[in-house]
C-alpha positions as CSV (number, residue, x, y, z in Angstrom):
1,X,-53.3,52.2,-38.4
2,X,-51.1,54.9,-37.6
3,X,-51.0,53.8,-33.3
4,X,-50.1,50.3,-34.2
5,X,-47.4,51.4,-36.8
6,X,-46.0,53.3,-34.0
7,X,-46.4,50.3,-32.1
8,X,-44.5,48.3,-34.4
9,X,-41.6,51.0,-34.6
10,X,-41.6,50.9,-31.3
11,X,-40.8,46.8,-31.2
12,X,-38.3,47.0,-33.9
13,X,-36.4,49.9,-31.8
14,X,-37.2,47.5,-28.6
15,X,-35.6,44.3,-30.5
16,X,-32.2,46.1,-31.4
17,X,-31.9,47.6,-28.3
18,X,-32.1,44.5,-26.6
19,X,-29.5,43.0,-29.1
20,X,-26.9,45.9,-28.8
21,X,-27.5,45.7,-25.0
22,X,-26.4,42.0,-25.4
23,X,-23.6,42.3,-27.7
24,X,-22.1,44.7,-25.0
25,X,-22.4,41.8,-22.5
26,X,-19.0,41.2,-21.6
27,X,-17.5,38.5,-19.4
28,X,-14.8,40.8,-17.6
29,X,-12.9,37.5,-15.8
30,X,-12.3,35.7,-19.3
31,X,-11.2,39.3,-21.1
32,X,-8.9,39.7,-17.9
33,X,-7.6,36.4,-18.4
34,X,-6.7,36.9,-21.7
35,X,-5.0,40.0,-21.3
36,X,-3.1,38.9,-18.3
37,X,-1.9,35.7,-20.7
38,X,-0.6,37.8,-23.2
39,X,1.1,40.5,-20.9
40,X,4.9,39.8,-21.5
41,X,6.5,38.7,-18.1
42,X,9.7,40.7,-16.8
43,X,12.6,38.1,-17.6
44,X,14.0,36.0,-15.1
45,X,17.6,36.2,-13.9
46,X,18.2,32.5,-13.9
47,X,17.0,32.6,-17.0
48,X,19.3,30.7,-20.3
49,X,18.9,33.2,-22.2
50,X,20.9,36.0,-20.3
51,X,23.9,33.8,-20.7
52,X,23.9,32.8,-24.6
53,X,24.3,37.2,-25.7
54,X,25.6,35.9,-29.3
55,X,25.3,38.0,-32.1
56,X,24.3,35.0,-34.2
57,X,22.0,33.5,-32.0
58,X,19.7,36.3,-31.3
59,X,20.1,38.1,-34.5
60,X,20.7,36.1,-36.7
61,X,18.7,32.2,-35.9
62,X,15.7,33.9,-33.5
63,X,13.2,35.8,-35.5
64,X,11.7,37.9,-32.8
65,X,15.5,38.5,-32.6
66,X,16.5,39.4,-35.6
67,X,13.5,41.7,-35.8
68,X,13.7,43.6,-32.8
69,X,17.3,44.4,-33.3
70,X,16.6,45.4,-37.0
71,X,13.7,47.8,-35.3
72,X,16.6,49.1,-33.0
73,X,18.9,49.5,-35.6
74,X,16.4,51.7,-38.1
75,X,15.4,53.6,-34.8
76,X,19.3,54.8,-34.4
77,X,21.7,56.9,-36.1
78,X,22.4,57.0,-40.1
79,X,25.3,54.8,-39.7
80,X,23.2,51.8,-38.3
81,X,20.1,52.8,-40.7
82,X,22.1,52.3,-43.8
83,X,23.6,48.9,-42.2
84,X,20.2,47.7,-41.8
85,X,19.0,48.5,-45.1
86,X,22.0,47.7,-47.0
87,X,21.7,43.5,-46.5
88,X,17.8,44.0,-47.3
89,X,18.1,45.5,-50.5
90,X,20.9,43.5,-51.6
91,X,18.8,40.1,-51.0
92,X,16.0,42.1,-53.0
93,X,18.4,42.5,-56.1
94,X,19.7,38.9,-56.1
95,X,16.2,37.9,-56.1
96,X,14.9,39.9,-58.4
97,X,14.9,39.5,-62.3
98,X,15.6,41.7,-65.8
99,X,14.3,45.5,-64.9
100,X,13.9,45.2,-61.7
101,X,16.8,43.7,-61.1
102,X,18.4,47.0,-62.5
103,X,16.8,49.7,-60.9
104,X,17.9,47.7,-57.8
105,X,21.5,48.2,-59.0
106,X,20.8,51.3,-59.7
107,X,19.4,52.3,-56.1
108,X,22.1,50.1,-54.3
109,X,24.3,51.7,-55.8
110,X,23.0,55.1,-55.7
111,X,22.2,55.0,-52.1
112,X,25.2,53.4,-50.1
113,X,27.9,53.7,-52.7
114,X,28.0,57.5,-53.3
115,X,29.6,59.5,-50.3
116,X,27.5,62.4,-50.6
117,X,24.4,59.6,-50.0
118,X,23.0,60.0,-46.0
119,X,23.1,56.5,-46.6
120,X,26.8,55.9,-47.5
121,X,28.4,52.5,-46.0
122,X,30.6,55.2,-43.6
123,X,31.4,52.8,-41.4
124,X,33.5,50.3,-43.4
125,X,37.1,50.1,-43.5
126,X,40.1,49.1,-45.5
127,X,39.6,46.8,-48.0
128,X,35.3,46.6,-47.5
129,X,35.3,50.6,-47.7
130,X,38.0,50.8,-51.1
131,X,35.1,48.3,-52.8
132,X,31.9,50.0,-52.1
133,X,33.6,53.5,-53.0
134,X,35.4,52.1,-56.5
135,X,31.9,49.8,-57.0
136,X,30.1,50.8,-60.3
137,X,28.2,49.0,-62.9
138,X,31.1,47.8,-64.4
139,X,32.4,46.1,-61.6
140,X,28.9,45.1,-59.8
141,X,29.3,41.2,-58.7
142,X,28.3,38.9,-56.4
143,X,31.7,38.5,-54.9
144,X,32.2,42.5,-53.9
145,X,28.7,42.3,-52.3
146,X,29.5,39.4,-50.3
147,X,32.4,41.3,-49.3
148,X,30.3,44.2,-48.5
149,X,27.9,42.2,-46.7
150,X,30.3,40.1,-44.8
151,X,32.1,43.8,-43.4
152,X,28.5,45.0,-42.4
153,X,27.7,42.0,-40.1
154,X,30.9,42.4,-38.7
155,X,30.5,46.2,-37.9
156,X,26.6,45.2,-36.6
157,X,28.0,42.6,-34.4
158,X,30.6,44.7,-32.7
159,X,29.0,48.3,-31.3
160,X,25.8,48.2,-32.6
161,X,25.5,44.8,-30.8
162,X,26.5,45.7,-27.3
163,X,24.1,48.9,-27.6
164,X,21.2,47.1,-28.4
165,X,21.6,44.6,-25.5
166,X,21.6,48.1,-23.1
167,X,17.9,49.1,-25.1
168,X,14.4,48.7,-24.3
169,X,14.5,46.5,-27.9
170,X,16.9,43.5,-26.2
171,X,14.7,44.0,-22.4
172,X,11.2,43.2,-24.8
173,X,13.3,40.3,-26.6
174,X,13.4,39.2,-22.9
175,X,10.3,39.3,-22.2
176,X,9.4,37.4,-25.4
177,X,11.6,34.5,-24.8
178,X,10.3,34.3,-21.0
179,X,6.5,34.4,-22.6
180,X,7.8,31.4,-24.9
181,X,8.7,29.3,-22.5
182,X,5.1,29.1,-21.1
183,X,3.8,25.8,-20.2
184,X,1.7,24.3,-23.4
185,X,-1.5,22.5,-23.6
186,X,-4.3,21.5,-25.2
187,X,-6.4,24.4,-23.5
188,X,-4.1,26.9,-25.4
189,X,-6.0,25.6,-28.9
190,X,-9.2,25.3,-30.7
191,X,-9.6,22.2,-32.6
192,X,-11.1,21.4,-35.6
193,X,-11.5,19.0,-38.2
194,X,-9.1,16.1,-38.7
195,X,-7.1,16.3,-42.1
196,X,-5.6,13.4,-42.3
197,X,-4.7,10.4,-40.2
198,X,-1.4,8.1,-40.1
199,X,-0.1,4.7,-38.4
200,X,0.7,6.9,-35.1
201,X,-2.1,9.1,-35.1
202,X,-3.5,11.7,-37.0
203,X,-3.3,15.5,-38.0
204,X,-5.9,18.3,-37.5
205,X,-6.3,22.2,-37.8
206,X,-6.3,24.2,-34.5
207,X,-6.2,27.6,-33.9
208,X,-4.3,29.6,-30.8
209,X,-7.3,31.2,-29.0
210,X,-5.6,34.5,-28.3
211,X,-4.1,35.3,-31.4
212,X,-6.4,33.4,-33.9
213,X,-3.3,31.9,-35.6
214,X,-4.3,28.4,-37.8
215,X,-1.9,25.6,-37.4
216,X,-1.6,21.6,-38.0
217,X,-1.6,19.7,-34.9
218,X,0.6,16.4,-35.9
219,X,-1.2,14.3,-32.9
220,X,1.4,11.0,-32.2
221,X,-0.9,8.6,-29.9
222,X,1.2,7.1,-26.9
223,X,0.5,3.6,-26.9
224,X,0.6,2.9,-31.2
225,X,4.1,4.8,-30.4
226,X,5.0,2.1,-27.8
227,X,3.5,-0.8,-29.5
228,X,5.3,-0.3,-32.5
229,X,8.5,1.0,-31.3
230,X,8.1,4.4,-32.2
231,X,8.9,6.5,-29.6
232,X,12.6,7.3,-30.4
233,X,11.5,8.0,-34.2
234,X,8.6,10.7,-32.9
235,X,11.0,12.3,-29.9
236,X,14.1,12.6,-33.2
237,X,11.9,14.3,-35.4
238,X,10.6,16.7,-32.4
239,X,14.2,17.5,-31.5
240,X,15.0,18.1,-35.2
241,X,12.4,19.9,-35.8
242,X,13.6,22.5,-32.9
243,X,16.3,23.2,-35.2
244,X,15.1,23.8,-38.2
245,X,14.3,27.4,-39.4
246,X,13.5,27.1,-43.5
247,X,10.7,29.1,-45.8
248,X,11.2,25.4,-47.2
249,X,10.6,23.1,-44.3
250,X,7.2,23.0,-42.3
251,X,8.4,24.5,-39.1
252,X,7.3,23.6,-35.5
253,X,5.3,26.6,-33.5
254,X,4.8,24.4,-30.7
255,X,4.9,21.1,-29.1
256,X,3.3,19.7,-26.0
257,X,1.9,16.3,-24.4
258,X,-0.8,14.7,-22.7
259,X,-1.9,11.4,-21.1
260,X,-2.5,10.1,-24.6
261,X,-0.9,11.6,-27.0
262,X,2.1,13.9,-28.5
263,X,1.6,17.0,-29.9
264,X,3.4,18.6,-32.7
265,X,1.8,21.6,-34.0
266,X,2.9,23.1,-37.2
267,X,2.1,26.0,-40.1
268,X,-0.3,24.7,-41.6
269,X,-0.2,23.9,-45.5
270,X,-3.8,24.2,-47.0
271,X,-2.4,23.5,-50.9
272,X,-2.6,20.1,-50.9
273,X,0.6,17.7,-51.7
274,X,2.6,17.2,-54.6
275,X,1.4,14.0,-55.5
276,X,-2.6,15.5,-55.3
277,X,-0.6,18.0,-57.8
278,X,0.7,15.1,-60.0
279,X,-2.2,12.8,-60.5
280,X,-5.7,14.4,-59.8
281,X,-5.1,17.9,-61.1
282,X,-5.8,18.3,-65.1
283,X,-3.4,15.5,-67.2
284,X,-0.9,14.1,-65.3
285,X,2.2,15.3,-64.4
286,X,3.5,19.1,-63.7
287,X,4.4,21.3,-66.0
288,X,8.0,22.4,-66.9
289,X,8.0,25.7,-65.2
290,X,6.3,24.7,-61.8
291,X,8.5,21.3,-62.1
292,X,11.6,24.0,-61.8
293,X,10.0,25.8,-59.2
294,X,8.9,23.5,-56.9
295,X,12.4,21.5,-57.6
296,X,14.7,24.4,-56.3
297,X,12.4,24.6,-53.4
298,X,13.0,20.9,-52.6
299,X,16.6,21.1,-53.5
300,X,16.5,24.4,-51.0
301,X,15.0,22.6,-48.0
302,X,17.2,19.1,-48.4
303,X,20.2,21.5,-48.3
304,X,19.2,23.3,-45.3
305,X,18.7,19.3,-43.4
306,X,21.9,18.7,-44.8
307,X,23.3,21.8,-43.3
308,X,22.4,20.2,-39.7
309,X,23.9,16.7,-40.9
310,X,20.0,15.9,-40.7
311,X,19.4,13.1,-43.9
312,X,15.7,13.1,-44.5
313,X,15.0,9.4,-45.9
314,X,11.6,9.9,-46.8
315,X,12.0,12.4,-49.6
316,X,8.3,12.0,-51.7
317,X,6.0,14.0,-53.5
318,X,3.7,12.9,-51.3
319,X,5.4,14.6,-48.2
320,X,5.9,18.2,-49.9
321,X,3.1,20.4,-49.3
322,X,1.8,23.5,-50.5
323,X,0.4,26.2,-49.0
324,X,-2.0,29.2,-50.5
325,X,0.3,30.7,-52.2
326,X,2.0,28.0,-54.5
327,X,5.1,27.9,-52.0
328,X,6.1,24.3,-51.2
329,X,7.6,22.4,-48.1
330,X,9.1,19.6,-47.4
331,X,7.2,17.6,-44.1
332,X,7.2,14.7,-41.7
333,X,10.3,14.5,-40.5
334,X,9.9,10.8,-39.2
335,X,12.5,9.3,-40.7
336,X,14.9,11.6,-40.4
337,X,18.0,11.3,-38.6
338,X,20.6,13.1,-37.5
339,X,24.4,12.5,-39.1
340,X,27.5,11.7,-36.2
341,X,30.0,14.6,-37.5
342,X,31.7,13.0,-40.4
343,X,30.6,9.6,-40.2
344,X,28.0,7.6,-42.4
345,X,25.0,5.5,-41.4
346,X,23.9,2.0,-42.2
347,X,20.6,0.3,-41.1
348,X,19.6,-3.4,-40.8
349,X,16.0,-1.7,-41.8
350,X,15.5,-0.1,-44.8
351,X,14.2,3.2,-44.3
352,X,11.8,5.1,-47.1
353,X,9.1,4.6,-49.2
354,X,9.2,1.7,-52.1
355,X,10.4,3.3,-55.4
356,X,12.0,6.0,-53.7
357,X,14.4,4.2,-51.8
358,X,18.5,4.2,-53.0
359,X,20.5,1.4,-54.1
360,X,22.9,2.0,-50.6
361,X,20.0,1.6,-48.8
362,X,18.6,-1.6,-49.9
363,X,21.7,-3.6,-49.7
364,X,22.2,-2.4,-46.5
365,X,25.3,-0.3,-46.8
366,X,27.2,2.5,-45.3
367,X,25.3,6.3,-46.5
368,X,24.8,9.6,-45.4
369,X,23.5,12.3,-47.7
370,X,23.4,10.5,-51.0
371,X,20.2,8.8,-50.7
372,X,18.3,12.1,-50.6
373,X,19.4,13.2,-54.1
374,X,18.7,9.5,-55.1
375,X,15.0,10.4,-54.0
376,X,14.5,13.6,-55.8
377,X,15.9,11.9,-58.5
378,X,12.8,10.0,-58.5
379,X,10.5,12.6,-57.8
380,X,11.7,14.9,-60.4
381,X,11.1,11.7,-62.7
382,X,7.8,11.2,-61.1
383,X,7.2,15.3,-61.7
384,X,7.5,14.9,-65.1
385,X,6.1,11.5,-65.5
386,X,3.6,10.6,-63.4
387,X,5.1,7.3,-62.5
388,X,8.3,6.2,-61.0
389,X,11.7,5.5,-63.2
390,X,11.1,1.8,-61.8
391,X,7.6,1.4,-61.2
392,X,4.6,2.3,-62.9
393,X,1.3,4.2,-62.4
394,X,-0.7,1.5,-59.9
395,X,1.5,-0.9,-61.5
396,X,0.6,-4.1,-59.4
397,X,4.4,-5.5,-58.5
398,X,5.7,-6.9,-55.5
399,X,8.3,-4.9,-53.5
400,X,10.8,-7.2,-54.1
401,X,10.6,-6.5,-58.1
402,X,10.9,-3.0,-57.1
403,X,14.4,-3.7,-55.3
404,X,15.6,-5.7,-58.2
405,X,14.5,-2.9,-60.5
406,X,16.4,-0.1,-58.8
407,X,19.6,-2.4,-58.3
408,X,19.8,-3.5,-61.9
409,X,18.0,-1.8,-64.5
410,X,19.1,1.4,-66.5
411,X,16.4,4.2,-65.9
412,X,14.7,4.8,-69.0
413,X,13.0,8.0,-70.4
414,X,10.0,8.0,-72.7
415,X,8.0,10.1,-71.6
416,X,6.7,12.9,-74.7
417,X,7.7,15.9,-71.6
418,X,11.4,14.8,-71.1
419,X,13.9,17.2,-72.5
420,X,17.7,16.6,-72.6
421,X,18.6,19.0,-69.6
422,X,15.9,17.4,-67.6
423,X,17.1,13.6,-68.3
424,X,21.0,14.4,-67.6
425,X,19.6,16.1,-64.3
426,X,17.6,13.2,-63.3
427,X,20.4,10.8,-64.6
428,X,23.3,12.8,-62.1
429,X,20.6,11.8,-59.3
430,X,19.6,8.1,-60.1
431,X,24.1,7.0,-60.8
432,X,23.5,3.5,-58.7
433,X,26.9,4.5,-57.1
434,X,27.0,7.0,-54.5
435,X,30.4,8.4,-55.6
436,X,29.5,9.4,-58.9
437,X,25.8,10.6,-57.8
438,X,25.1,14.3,-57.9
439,X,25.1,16.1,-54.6
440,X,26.9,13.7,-53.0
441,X,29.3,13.7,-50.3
442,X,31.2,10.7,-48.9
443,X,32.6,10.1,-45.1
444,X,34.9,7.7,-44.5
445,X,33.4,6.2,-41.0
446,X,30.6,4.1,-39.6
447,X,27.9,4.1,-37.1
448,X,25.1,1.7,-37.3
449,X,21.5,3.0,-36.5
């Protein structure tokens, strides 16, 4: 017994040998081509970039930017330390709530208010400097902050600036808009299963092979594009898209092409939508505290559109996603289009979803921002609900009722879940006339779209 015991020791030592010996197999060309693709190249003189040195622009709207100059900044002197930290801790007080709230106080003002702090706001002058030094508990607002806050970006964007565009901190922010511009394919991504599919195409999950990174791939097929008359809808909501930068708005990481098809990719929002939320979760409808939640989310991301004179026409609780965490976004930008500078819109189309769709729009008249509150109007309505103000839960009408609906009848509220702040809210959005309608903002000119 005891030989063929050894025997079997001896294949069981033989076996993971064999195994380790293969899991140190390594295919040196593909681990070289890897780390050759994410070496950062040396920038390029002729490069865009070396001519747009704004503050704002690489500070400010780039995110690599914006963190390598805060990296530089904390790796500096006291001065630029405390004018890094300052703006930080300041957003973490106006966010945060009841004790927390006032031990931030406390520590703003304990640690950049005080002269004998290391971190004392020393570089401020005149009026700026008389505020932070005179600023107490008494006398702690929003509008001395701002004050505060609008004197450190000016002091970051002056020496501070022009030192970090001399550093090793600017050269590497270089280097990381060069690697950016990189030519992008389908090689560049693992895909996976499809998640949902639309009248251009469909969506899927892939993941960026050398950094593991899980995104949706919004894939627009070429000739549905061109046989519909979709290709200036799909190339507008790439281009807007390019702009935006919201915690609210699913963002683009990349975008690319092929023979068949364009490519958006996106974050990827594995929560589900708001109308899953509505109708198939529990009883119906969202509760009172997550209805607030997700609604000043909403109201966050339509404001930053509107920031860009982007109107997003397609505002639905089916087109706000979740992600893990509870955190909602608004998506699909297809409708969306972007505002001439002071000017309204009108279209021989409507543009929307049935239910959702504002009075301006169906009789075909001159809008700009308005008929986004008219839509979240309706999906706060629909929130609390679980129907539309003019159209019921699978309610079997004809589109044309609809219209008639929204033109002429009053909204009515009788649901058991509407209080009175959330009906005169809901009632600001739905006015039928855009000059009396919450949020809205009139121009006095016309282009047709």
């Amino acid at each position: 017994m005891e030989p063929a015991d050894d025997d079997l020791v001896g294949l069981d030592n033989l076996v993971a040998n064999t195994a380790y010996l293969r899991a140190q197999q390594v295919d040196y060309d593909e681990l070289r081509k890897r780390r050759v693709s994410l070496t950062l190249p040396k920038p390029k003189n002729s490069s865009g970039l070396l001519l747009d040195r704004k503050y704002e622009s690489v500070c400010e709207q780039q995110p690599i930017g914006r963190k390598l100059f805060q990296e530089f900044l904390l790796a500096s002197n006291p001065q630029y330390v405390a004018a890094a930290e300052f703006p930080e801790e300041l957003s973490h007080w106006r966010f945060a709530e009841d004790e927390a709230r006032e031990k931030a106080k406390r520590s703003i003002l304990a640690k950049f208010c005080q002269p004998e702090s290391k971190s004392f706001l020393s570089y401020l002058t005149g009026e700026a400097a008389e505020i932070c030094k005179n600023l107490s508990n008494k006398n702690f607002d929003e509008e001395a902050l701002e004050q505060i806050k609008e004197a450190t970006r000016d002091f970051l964007r002056g020496k501070p600036f022009l030192e970090f565009m001399k550093s090793p901190f600017f050269y590497r922010f270089l280097q990381w808009k060069e690697y950016e511009k990189q030519k992008i394919t389908n090689k560049y991504f693992y895909e996976f299963r499809t998640l949902g599919k639309g009248g251009f195409g469909e969506v899927c999950a892939v993941q960026v092979k050398y950094t593991g990174q899980m995104y949706a791939c919004k894939k627009l097929d070429k000739s549905r594009l061109k046989k519909k008359g979709g290709e200036r809808f799909a190339l507008l909501e790439k281009q807007i898209l390019e702009k935006v930068n919201s915690l609210f708005i699913v963002n683009l990481a990349y975008s690319y092409n092929d023979k068949t098809h364009l490519c958006l990719v996106m974050d990827l929002m594995n929560g589900g939508d708001l109308k899953f939320h509505i109708y198939e979760l529990g009883e119906r409808g969202i509760r009172m505290e997550r209805l607030i939640y997700y609604t000043a989310q909403i109201t966050t991301g339509i404001l930053h559109l509107h920031s860009m004179d982007v109107v997003y026409r397609d505002m639905k609780p089916e087109n706000v996603l979740l992600d893990a965490k509870g955190q909602c976004r608004l998506s699909d930008l297809g409708l969306a289009v972007e505002l001439p500078k002071g000017r309204t819109i009108c279209q021989k189309v409507s543009a929307g979803t049935t239910g959702y769709m504002a009075p301006e729009i169906l009789k075909q008249e001159n809008y700009r921002i308005s008929v986004d509150w008219w839509a979240l109007g309706c999906s706060i309505y629909e929130m609390v609900a679980a129907r539309l103000p003019f159209k019921d839960f699978r309610e079997k009408v004809h589109n044309e009722e609809v219209t008639r609906r929204t033109l002429e009848d009053e909204c009515k509220f009788e649901h058991k879940n509407f209080d009175d702040p959330t009906k005169d809210l809901i009632s600001r959005f739905l006015r039928k006339k855009q000059l009396h309608r919450l949020g809205n903002v009139i121009a006095s000119h016309c282009d047709c779209v």
